[in-house]
LOKE-904933 format. One record per residue: residue number from 1; residue in one letter; chain; x, y, z of N, C-alpha, C in turn. Coordinates in nm, 3 decimals, always signed. Example, Ala and Ser with C-alpha at 12.3 -4.5 7.8 and 13.67 -1.06 7.14 Angstrom:
REM residues 2
<r 1 "a" "A" <+1.319 -0.569 +0.780> <+1.230 -0.450 +0.780> <+1.320 -0.330 +0.780>>
<r 2 "s" "A" <+1.285 -0.225 +0.708> <+1.367 -0.106 +0.714> <+1.290 +0.003 +0.787>>
REM end
This chain:
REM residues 101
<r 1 "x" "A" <+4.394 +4.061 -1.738> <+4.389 +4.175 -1.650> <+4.475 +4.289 -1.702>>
<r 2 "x" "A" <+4.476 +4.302 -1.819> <+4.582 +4.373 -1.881> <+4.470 +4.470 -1.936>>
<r 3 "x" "A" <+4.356 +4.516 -1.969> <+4.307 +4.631 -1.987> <+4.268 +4.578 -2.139>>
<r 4 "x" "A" <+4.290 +4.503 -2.214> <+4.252 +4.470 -2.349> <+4.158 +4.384 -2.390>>
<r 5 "x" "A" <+4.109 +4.410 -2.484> <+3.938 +4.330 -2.506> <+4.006 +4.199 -2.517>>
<r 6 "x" "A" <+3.881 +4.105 -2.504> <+3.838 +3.977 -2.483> <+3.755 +3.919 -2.552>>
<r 7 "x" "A" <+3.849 +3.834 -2.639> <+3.688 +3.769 -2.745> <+3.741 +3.629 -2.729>>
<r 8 "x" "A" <+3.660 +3.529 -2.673> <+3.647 +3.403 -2.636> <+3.533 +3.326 -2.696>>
<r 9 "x" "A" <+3.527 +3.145 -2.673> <+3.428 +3.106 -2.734> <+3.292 +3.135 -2.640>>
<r 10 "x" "A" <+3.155 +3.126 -2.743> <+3.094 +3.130 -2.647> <+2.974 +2.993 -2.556>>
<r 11 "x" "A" <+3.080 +2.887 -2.563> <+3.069 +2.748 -2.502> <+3.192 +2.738 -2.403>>
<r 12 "x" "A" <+3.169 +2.639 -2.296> <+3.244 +2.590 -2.205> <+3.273 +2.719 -2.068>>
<r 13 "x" "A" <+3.381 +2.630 -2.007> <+3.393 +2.679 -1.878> <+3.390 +2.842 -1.844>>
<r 14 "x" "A" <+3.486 +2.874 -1.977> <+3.459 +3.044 -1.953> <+3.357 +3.123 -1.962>>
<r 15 "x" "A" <+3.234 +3.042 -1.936> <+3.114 +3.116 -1.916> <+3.096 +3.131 -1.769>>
<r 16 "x" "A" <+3.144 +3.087 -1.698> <+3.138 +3.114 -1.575> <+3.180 +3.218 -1.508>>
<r 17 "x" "A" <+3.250 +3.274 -1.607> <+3.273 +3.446 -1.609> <+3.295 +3.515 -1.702>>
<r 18 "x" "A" <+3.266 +3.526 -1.807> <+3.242 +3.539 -1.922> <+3.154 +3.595 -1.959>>
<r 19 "x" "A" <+3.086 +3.736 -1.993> <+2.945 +3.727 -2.010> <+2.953 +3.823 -2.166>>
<r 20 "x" "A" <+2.842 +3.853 -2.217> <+2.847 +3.993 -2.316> <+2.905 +4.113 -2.255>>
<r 21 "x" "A" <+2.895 +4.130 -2.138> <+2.891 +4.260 -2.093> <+3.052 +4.301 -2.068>>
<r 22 "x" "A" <+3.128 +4.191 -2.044> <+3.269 +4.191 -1.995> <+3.383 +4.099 -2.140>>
<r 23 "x" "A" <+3.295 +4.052 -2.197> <+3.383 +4.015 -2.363> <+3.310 +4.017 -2.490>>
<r 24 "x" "A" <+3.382 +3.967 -2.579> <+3.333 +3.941 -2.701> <+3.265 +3.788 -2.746>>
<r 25 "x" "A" <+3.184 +3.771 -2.716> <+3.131 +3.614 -2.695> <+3.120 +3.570 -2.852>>
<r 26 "x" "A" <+3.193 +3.487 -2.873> <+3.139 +3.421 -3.029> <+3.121 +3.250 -3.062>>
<r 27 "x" "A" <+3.052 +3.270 -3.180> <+3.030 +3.095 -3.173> <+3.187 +3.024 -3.241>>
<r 28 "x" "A" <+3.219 +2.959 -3.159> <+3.330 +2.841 -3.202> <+3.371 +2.776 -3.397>>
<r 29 "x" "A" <+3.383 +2.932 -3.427> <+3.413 +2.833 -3.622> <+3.492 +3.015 -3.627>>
<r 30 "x" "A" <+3.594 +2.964 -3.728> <+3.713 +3.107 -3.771> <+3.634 +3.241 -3.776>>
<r 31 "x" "A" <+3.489 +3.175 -3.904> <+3.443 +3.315 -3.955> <+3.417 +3.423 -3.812>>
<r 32 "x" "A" <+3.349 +3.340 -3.743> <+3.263 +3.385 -3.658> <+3.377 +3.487 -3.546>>
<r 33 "x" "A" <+3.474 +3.380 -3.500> <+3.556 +3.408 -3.442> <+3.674 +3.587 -3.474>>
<r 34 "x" "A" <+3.700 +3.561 -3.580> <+3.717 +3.640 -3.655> <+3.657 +3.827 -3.684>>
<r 35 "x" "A" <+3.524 +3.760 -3.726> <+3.461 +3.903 -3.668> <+3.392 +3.959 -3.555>>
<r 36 "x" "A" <+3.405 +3.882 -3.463> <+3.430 +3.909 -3.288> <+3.565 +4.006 -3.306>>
<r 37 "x" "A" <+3.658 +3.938 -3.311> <+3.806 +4.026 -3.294> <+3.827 +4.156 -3.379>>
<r 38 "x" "A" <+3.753 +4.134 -3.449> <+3.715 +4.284 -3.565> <+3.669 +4.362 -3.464>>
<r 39 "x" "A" <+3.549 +4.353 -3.456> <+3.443 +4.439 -3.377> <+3.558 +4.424 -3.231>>
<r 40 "x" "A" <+3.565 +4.373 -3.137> <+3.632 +4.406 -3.092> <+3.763 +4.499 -3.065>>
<r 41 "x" "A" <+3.804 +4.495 -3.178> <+3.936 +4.615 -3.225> <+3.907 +4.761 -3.236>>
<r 42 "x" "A" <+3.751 +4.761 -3.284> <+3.667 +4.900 -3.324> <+3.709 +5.025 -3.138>>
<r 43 "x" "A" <+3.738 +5.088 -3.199> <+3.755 +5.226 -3.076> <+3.616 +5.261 -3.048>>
<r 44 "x" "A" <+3.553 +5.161 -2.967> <+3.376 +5.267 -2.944> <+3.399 +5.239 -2.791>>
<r 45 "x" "A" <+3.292 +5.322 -2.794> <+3.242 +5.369 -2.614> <+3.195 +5.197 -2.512>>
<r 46 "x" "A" <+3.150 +5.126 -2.634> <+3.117 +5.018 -2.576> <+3.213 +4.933 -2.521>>
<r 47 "x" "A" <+3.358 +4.948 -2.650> <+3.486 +4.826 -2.602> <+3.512 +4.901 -2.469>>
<r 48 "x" "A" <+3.534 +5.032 -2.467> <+3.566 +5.023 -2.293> <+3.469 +4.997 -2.168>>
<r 49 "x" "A" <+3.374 +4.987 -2.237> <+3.265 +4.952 -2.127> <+3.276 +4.830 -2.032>>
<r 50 "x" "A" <+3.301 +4.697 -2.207> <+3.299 +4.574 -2.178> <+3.502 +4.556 -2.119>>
<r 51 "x" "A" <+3.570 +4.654 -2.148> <+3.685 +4.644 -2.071> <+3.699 +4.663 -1.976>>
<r 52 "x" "A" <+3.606 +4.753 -1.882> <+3.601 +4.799 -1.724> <+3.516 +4.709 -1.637>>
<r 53 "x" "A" <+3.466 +4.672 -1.751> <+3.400 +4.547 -1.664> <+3.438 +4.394 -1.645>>
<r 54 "x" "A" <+3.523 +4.404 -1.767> <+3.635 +4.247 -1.737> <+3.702 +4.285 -1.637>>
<r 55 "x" "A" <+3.790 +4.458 -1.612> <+3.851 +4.401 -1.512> <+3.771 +4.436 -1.358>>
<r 56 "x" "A" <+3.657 +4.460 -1.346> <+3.596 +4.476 -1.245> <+3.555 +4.242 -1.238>>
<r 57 "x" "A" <+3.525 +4.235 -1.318> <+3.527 +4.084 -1.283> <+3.687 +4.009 -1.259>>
<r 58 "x" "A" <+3.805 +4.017 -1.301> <+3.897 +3.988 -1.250> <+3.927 +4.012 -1.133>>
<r 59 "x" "A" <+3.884 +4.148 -1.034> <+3.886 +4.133 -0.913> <+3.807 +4.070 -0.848>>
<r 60 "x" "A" <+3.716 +4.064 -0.878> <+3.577 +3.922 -0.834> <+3.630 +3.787 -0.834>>
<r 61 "x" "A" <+3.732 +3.772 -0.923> <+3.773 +3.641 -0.938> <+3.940 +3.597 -0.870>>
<r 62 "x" "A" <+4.016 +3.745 -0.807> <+4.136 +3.698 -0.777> <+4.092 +3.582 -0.668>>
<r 63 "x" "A" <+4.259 +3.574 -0.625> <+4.322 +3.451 -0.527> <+4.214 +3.500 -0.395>>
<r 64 "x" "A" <+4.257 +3.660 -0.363> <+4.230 +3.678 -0.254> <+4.072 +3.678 -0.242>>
<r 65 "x" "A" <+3.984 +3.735 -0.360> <+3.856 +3.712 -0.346> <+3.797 +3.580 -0.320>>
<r 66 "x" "A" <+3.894 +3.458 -0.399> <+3.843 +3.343 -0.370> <+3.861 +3.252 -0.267>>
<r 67 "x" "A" <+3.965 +3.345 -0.201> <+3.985 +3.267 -0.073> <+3.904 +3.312 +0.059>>
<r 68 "x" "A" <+3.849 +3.471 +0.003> <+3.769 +3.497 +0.134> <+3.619 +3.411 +0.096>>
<r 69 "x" "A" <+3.592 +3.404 -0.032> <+3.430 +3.358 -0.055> <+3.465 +3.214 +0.023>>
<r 70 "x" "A" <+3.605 +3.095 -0.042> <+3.596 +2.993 +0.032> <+3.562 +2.959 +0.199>>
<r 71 "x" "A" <+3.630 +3.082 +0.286> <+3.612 +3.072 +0.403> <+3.476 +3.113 +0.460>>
<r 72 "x" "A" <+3.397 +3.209 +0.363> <+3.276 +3.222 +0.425> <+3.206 +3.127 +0.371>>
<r 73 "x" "A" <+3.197 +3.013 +0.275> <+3.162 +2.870 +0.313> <+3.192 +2.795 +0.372>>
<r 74 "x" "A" <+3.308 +2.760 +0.456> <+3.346 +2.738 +0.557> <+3.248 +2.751 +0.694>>
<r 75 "x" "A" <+3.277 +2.934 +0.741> <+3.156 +2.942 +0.812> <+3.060 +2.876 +0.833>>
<r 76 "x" "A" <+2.985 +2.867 +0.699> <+2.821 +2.854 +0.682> <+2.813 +2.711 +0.694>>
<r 77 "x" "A" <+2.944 +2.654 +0.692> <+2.904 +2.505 +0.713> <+2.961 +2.479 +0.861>>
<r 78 "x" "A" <+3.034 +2.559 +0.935> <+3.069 +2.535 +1.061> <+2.922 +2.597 +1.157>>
<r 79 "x" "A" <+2.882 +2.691 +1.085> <+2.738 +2.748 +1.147> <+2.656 +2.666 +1.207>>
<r 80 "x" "A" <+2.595 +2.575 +1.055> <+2.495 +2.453 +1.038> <+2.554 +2.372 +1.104>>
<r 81 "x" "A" <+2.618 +2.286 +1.127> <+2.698 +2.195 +1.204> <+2.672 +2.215 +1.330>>
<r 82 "x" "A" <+2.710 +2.372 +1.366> <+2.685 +2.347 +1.549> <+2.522 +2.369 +1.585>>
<r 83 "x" "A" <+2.440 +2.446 +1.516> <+2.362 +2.460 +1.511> <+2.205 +2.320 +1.508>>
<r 84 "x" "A" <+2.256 +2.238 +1.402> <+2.185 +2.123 +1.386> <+2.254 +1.981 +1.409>>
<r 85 "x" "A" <+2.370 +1.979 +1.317> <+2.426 +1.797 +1.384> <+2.436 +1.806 +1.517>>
<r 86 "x" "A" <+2.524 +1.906 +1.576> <+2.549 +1.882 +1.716> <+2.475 +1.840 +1.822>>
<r 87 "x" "A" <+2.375 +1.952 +1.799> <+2.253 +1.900 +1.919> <+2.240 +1.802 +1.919>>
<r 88 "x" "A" <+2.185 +1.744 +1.752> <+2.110 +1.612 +1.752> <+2.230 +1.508 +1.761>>
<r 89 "x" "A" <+2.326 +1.508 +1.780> <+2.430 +1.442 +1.818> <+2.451 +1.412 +1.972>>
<r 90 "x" "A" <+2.391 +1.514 +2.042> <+2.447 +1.512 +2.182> <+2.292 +1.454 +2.216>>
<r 91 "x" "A" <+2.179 +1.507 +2.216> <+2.063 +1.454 +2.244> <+2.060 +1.265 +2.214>>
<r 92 "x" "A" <+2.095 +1.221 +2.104> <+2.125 +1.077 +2.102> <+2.264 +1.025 +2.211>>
<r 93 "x" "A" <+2.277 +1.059 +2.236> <+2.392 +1.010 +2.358> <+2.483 +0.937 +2.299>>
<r 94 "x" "A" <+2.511 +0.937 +2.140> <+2.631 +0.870 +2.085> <+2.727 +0.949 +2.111>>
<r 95 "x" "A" <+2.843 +0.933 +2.107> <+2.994 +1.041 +2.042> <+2.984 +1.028 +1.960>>
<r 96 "x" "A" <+3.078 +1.170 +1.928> <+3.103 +1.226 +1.828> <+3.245 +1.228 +1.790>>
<r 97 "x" "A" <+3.271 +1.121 +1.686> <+3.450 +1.171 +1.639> <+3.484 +1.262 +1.518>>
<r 98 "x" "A" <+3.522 +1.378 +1.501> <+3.541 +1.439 +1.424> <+3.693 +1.447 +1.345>>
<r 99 "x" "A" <+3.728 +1.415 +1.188> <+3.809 +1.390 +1.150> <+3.989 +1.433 +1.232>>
<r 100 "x" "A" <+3.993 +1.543 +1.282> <+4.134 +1.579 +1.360> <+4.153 +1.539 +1.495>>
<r 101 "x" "A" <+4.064 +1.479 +1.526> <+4.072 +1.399 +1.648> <+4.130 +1.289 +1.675>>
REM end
């Protein structure tokens, strides 16, 4: 989040935010690696492109973004829950124990 290009491999987890558009994607061996960080170093219109857009994805990815996306899954599963188990919970005339109970 420091404003400076990004050249990573382009296998594994950091594809999950990772894209062309926001780094320097290269295949996993020196050469390759290597002239990623070249081209990357180059002063063009593009490195800041793919720099405004890493850090437009770092805010996509803070604490606080991920704690609001967590709670609106939360929701969506407290939604469904009252919406469908419950009924069909109360219509069978069993109880219901729910873990904090």
């Amino acid at each position: 989040a420091s404003g400076t290009a990004v050249v990573l491999p382009n296998r594994g987890g950091v594809l999950s935010y990772a894209t062309t558009e926001n780094a320097w994607l290269s295949d996993p061996n020196q050469i390759a690696f290597a002239n990623a960080v070249r081209t990357a170093m180059d002063k063009t219109p593009q490195r800041q492109k793919k720099i405004t857009a890493a850090l437009k994805t770092v805010g996509e990815h803070s604490s606080q973004s991920a704690t609001k996306n967590l709670f609106t899954v939360y929701d969506h599963m407290w939604e469904k829950f009252c919406r469908q188990v419950l009924p069909a919970v109360q219509r069978s005339g069993r109880s219901l124990r729910l873990g904090w109970q």
